[in-house]
C-alpha positions as CSV (number, residue, x, y, z in Angstrom):
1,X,-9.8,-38.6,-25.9
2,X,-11.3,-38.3,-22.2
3,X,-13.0,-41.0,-20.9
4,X,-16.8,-42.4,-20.9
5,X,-19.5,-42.9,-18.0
6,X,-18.0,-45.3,-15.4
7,X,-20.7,-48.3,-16.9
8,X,-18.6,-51.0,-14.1
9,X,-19.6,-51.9,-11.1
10,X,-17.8,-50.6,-7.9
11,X,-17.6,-52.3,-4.8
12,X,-16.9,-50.1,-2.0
13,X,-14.6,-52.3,0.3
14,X,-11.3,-54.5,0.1
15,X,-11.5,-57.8,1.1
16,X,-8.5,-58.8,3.6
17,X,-7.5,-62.5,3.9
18,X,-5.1,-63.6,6.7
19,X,-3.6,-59.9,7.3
20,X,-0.9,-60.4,4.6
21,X,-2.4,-58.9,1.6
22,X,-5.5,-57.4,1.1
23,X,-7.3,-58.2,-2.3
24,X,-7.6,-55.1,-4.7
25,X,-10.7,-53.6,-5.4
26,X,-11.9,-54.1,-8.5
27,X,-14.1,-51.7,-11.0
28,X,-14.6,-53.5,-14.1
29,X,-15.9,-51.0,-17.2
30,X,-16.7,-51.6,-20.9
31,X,-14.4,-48.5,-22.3
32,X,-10.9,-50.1,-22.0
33,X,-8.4,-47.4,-22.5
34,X,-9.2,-46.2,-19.7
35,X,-9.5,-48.9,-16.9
36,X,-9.5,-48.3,-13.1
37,X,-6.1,-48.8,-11.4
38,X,-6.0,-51.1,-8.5
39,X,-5.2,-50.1,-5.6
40,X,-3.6,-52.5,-2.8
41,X,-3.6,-52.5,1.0
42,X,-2.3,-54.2,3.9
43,X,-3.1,-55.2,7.4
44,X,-0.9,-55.4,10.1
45,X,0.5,-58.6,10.7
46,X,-0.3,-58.7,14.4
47,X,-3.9,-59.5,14.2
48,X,-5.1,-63.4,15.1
49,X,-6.2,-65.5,12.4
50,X,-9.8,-65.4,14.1
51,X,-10.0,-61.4,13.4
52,X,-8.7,-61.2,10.2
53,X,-11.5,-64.1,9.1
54,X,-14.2,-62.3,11.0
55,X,-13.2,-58.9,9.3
56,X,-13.0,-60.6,5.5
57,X,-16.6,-62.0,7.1
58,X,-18.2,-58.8,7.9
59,X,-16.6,-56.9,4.5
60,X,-17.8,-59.3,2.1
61,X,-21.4,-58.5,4.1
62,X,-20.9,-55.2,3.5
63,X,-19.7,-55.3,0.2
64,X,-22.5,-54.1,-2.2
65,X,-22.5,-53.0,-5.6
66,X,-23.3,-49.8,-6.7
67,X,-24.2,-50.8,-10.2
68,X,-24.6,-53.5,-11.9
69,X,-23.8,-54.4,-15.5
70,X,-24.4,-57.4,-17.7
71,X,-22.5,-58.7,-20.7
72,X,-18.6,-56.8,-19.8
73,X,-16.7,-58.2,-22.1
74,X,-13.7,-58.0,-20.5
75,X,-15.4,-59.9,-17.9
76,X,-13.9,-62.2,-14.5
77,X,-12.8,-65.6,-14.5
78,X,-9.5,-67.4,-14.8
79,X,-6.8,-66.4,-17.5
80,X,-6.0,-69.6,-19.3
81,X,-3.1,-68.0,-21.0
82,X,-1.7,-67.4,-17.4
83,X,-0.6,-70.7,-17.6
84,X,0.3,-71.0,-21.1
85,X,4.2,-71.8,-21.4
86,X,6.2,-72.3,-25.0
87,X,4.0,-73.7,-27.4
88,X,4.8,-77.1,-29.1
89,X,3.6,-76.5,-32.9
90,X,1.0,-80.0,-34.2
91,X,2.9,-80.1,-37.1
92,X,5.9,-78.2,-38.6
93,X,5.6,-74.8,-39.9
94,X,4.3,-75.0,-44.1
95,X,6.3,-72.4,-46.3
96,X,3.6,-71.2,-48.7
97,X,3.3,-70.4,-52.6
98,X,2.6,-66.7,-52.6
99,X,1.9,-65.3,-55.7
100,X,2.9,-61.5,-55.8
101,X,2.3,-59.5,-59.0
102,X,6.1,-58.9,-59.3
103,X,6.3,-62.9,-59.6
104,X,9.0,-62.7,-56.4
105,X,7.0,-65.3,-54.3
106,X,8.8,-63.2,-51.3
107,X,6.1,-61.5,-49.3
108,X,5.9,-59.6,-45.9
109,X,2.9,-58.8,-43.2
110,X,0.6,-61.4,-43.9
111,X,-3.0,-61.0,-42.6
112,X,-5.7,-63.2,-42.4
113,X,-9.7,-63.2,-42.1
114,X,-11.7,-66.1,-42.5
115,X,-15.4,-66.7,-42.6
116,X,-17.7,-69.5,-41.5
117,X,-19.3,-69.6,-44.7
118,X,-17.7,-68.3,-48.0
119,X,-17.9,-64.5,-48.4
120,X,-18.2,-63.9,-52.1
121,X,-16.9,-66.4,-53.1
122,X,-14.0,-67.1,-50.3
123,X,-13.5,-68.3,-47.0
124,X,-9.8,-67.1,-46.3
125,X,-9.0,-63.3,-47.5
126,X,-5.7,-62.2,-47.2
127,X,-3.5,-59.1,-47.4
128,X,-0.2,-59.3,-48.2
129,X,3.1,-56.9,-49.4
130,X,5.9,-58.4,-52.0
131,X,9.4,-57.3,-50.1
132,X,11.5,-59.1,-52.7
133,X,15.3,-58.0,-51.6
134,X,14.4,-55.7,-49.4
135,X,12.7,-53.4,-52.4
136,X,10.5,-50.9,-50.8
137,X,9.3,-49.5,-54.0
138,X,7.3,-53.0,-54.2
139,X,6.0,-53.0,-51.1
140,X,2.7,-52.3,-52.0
141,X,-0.9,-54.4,-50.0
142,X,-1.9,-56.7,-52.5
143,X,-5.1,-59.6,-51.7
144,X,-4.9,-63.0,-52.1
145,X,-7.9,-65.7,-51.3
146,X,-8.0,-69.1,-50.1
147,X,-10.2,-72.2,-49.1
148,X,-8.4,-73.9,-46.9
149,X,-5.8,-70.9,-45.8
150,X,-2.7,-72.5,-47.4
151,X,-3.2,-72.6,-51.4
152,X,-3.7,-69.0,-52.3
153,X,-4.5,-67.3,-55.4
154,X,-5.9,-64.1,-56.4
155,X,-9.0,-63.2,-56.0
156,X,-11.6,-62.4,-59.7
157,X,-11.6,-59.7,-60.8
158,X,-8.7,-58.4,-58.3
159,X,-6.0,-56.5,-60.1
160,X,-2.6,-56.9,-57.5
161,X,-1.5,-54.2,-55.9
162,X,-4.5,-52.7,-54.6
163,X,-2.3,-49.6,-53.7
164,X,-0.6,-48.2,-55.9
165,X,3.7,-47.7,-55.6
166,X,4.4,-44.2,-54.5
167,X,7.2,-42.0,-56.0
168,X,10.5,-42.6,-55.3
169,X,10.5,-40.4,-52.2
170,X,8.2,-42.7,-50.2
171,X,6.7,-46.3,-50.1
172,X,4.1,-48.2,-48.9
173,X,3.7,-50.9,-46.1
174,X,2.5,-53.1,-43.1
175,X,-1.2,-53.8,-44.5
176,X,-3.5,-55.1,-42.2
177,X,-6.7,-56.8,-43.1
178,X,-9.7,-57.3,-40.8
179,X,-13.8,-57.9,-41.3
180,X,-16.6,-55.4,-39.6
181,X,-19.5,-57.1,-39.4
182,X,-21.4,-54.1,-39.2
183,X,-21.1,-53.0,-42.3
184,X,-20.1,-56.0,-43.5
185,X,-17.1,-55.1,-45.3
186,X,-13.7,-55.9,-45.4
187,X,-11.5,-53.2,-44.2
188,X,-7.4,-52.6,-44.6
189,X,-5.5,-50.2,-43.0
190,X,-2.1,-49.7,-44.6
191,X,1.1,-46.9,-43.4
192,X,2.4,-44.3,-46.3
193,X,5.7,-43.5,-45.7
194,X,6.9,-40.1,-47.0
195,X,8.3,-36.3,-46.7
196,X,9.1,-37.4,-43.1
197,X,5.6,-39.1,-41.9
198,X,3.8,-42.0,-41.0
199,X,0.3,-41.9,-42.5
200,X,-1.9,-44.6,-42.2
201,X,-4.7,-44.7,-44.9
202,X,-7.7,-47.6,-45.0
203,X,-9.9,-48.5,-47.9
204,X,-12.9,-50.5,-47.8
205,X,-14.6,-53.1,-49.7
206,X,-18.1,-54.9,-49.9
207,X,-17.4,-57.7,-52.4
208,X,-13.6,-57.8,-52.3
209,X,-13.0,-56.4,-55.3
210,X,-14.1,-52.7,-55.5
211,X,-12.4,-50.7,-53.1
212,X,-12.7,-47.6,-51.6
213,X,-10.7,-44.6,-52.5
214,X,-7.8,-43.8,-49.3
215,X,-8.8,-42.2,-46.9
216,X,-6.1,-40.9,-43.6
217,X,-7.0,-42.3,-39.8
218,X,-4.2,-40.5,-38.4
219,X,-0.7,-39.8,-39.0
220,X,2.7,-39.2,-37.0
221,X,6.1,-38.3,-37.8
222,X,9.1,-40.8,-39.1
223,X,8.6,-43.2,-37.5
224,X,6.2,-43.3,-35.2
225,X,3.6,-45.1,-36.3
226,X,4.8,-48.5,-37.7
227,X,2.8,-51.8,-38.1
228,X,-1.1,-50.6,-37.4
229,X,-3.7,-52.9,-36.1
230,X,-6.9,-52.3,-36.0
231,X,-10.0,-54.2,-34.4
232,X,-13.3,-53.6,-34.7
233,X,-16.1,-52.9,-32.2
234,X,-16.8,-55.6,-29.4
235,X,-19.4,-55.9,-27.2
236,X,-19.9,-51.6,-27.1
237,X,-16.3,-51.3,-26.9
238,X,-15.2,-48.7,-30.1
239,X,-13.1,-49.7,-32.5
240,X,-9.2,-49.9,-31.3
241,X,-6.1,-49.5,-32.9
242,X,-2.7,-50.2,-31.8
243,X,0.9,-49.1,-33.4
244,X,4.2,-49.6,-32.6
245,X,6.2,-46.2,-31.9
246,X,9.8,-46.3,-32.6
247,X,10.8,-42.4,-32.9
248,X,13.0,-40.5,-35.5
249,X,15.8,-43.6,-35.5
250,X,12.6,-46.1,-36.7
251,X,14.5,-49.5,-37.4
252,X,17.6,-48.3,-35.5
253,X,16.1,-47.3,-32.6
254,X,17.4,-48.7,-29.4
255,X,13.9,-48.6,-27.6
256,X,9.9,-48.4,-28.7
257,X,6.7,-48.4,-27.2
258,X,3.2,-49.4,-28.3
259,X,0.4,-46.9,-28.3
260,X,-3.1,-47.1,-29.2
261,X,-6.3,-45.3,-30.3
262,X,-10.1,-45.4,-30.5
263,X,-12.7,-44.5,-32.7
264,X,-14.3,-41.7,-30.8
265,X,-16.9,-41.1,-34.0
266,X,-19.5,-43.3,-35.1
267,X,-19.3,-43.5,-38.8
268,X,-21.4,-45.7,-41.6
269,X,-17.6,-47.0,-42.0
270,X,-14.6,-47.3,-40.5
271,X,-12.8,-45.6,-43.6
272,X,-14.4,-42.6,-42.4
273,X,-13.6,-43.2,-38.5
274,X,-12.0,-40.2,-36.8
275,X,-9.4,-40.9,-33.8
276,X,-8.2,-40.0,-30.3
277,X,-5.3,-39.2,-29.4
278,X,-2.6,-41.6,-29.0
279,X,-2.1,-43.2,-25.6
280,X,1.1,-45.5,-24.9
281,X,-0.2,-49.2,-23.3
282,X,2.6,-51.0,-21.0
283,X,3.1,-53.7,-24.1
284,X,7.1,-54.2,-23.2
285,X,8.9,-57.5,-23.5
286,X,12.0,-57.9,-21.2
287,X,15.3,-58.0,-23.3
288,X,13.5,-56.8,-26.3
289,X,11.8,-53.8,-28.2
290,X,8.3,-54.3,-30.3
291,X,8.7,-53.6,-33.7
292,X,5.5,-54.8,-35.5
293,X,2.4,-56.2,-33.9
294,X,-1.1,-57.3,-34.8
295,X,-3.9,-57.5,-32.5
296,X,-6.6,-59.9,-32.6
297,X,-10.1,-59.9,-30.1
298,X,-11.0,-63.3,-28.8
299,X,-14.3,-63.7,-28.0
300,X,-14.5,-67.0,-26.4
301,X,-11.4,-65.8,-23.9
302,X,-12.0,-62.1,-23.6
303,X,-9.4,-60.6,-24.5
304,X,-7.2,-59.0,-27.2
305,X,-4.2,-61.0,-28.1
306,X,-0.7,-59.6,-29.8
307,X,1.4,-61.2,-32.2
308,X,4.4,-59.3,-31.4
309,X,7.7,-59.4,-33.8
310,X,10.1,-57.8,-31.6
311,X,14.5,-57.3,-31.9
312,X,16.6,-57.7,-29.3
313,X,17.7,-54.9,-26.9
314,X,21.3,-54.3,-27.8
315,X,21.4,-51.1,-28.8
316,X,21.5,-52.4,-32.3
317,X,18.3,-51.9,-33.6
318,X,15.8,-53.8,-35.6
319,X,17.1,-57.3,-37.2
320,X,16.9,-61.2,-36.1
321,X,13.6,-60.6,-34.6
322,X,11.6,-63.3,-32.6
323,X,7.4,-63.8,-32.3
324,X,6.1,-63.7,-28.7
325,X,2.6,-63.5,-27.7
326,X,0.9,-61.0,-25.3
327,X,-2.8,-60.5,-24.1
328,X,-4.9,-58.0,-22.3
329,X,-8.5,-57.6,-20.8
330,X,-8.6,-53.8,-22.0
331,X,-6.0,-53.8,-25.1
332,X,-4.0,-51.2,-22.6
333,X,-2.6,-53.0,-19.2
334,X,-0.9,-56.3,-21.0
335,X,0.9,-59.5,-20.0
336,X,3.7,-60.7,-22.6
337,X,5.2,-64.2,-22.2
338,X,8.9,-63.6,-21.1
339,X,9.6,-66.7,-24.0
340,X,9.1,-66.4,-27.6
341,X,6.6,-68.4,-29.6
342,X,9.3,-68.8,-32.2
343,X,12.9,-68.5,-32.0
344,X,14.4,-67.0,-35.7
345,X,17.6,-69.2,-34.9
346,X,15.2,-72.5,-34.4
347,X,14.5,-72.8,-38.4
348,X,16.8,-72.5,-41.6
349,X,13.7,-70.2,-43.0
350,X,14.0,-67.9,-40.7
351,X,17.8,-67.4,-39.6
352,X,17.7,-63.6,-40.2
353,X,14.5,-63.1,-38.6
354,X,10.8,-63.7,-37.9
355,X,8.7,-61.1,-39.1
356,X,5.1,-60.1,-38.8
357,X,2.0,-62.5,-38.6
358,X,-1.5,-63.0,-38.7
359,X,-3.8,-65.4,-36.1
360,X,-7.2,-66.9,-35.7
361,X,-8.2,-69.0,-33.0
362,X,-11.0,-72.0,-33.1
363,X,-12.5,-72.6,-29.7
364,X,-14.5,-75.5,-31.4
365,X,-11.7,-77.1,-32.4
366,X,-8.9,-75.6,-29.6
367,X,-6.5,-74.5,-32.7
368,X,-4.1,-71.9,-32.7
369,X,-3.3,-70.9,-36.4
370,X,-0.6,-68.7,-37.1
371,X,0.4,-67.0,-40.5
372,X,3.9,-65.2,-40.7
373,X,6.8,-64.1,-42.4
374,X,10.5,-64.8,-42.1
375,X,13.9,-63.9,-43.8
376,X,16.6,-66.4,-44.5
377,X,19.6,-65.7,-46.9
378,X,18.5,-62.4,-47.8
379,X,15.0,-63.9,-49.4
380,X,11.3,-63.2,-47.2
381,X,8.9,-66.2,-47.3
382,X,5.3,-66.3,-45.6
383,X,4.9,-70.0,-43.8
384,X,1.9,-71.6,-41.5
385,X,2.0,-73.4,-38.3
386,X,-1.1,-75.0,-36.0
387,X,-1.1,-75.1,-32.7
388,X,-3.2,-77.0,-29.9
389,X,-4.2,-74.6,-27.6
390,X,-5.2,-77.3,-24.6
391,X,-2.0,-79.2,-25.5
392,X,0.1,-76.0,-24.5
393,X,-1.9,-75.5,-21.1
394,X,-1.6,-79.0,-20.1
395,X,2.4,-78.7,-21.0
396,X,3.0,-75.6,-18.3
397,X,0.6,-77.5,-15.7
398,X,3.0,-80.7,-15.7
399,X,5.5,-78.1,-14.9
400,X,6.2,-77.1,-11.4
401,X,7.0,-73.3,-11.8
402,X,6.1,-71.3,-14.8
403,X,8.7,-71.8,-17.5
404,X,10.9,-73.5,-15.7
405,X,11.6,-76.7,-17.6
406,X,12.0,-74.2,-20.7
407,X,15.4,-73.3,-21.6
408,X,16.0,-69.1,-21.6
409,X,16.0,-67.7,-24.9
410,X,19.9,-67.3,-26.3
411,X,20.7,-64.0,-27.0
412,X,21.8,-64.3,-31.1
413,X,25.9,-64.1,-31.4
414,X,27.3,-61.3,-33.5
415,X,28.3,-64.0,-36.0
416,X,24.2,-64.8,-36.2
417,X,22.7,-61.2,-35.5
418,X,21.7,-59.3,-38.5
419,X,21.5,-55.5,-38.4
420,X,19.0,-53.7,-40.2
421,X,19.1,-50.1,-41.4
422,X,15.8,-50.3,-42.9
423,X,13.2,-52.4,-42.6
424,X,9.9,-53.5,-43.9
């Protein structure tokens, strides 16, 4: 994929404030995997105080902009989730009744859309995969509904799974759901795992319940493309998708990496979307490796935010994985918070691991609402926790260095670490 017009503004100085460190410049632009780099500079630390404020005088008076754009999404301001420490949950996490057409209850890789109003007859649509025991062959996206996001039931005239099991040879899984609103259809995106590659597939839907035949986005080898997410166009930025990267070894492997793509066609639907190539963002998390991830835009904060189930880096591989949250101006350059958002050890549900979730966000109401799964005594279950998002800020402002007053995250025991050799 090669990059679009520069459609930022540029400002052709640096701004130097008491000679220590100069300001970068900064070149905002509305295609985000490709943003400008920064680039720093210093003065000399001889200078008075007088001269360096006459020279930060005289380059803000020179400092004009070449062009001028309205509406960046990505645009300036202060990061509230800067300050945001651990999160203390407004009530304890809900284990849900999912019903999965194998009659399990056990489900993985819950995803979540919700609506103002109902759409066809729902306001919460989500997609789902039964994992019961670890049984791949049953790991197949399925769609549930909901009015209030925590009774579900299947949808009318929806006939569980919506994909059909593949041959013994390969399987189905990570589904995730999201809405365009310019076509108005729901759309899921879904990974086929067979003869030795990743494929991931998306069908569309106008009402819910007919669906679109497959079609392929893009594919890599085993397994390099695990746990798509997609979102849709924002603000003239394409539609993105992100995927985690974790090589030949897949569940084993002792490092990963996130990549992403964009829509670089405009299609009637993004079923029929072609892709870029992949490009690797700088999503890490110190003392851990991403595993499965879903991506969210936030329109009131402007940004993406990750939902990020990652395993510890032992050299063990995948297994007793914990939820953190990361976000990014540009869905490429992002900032992870060094301490989960749930520990698996903290709960009985989820002693063998946290798995991967779904989120929505409610500026009117400052709610943080989180959908995921978890593994305890060999058996998945999908729970649901609310957060308040001002509650959390305040929490890291009484706190005199970021994350100080939070203990570190224990590294799980051998006694306590599970080891995967597959995965869901």
């Amino acid at each position: 994929m090669t990059g679009g017009p520069d459609d930022g503004m540029t400002v052709n100085c640096t701004l130097i404030i008491f000679g220590s460190t100069a300001l970068p410049s900064y070149r905002p632009t509305l295609l985000p995997p490709y943003p400008p780099t920064p680039t720093p500079a210093t003065m000399p630390p001889s200078h008075s105080t007088a001269r360096r404020l006459l020279i930060g005088a005289l380059c803000l008076a020179a400092c004009k902009p070449e062009r001028v754009v309205t509406g960046d999404p990505f645009g300036t301001g202060n990061d509230p989730l800067s300050q945001w420490s651990l999160p203390v949950a407004s009530a304890e996490p809900v284990i849900l009744d999912v019903p999965t057409y194998d009659a399990s209850g056990q489900s993985v890789h819950p995803d979540v859309v919700l609506f103002p109003n109902r759409w066809h007859g729902a306001r919460y649509w989500l997609a789902m995969t039964p994992y019961p025991g670890g049984s791949s062959s049953l790991e197949n996206p399925s769609l549930l509904e909901s009015d209030d996001g925590i009774s579900l039931t299947v949808p009318a005239g929806v006939h569980n799974p919506l994909v059909q099991p593949l041959n013994r040879t390969g399987y189905n899984s990570d589904p995730d759901l999201i809405y365009d609103p310019a076509q108005d259809e729901l759309v899921l995106s879904y990974r086929v795992v067979a003869d030795g590659v990743n494929t991931i597939k998306i069908i569309t839907s106008r009402d819910g319940v007919s669906w679109s035949e497959p079609r392929v986005a893009f594919s890599e080898m085993n397994h390099s493309a695990v746990s798509q997410s997609i979102v849709p166009a924002v603000h003239g930025v394409p539609p993105l998708a992100w995927y985690v990267d974790a090589g030949p070894n897949g569940c084993t492997a002792v490092s990963t990496r996130v990549m992403t793509r964009a829509a670089v066609a405009a299609p009637i639907s993004l079923g029929a979307a072609q892709w870029s190539k992949a490009r690797a963002t700088d999503l890490t998390i110190p003392g851990y490796q991403p595993w499965h991830i879903k991506v969210s835009y936030i329109p009131s904060k402007r940004e993406y935010w990750a939902l990020v189930a990652a395993y510890p880096s032992d050299g063990r591989g995948c297994g007793s994985d914990d939820l953190f949250l990361s976000h990014s101006r540009n869905g490429v350059h992002w900032e992870t918070f060094p301490q989960p958002l749930m520990r698996h050890e903290d709960h009985w549900w989820s002693s063998g691991a946290l798995y991967r979730g779904a989120f929505l966000y409610d500026p009117k109401t400052d709610q943080l609402a989180i959908w995921f799964s978890a593994r305890a005594d060999y058996t998945w279950r999908m729970l649901f926790v609310q957060m308040n998002y001002t509650a959390l800020a305040a929490q890291l402002a009484r706190t005199p260095a970021p994350l100080a007053a939070a203990p570190a995250p224990a590294q799980p025991t051998a006694s306590l670490r599970e080891i995967w050799a597959t995965a869901p």
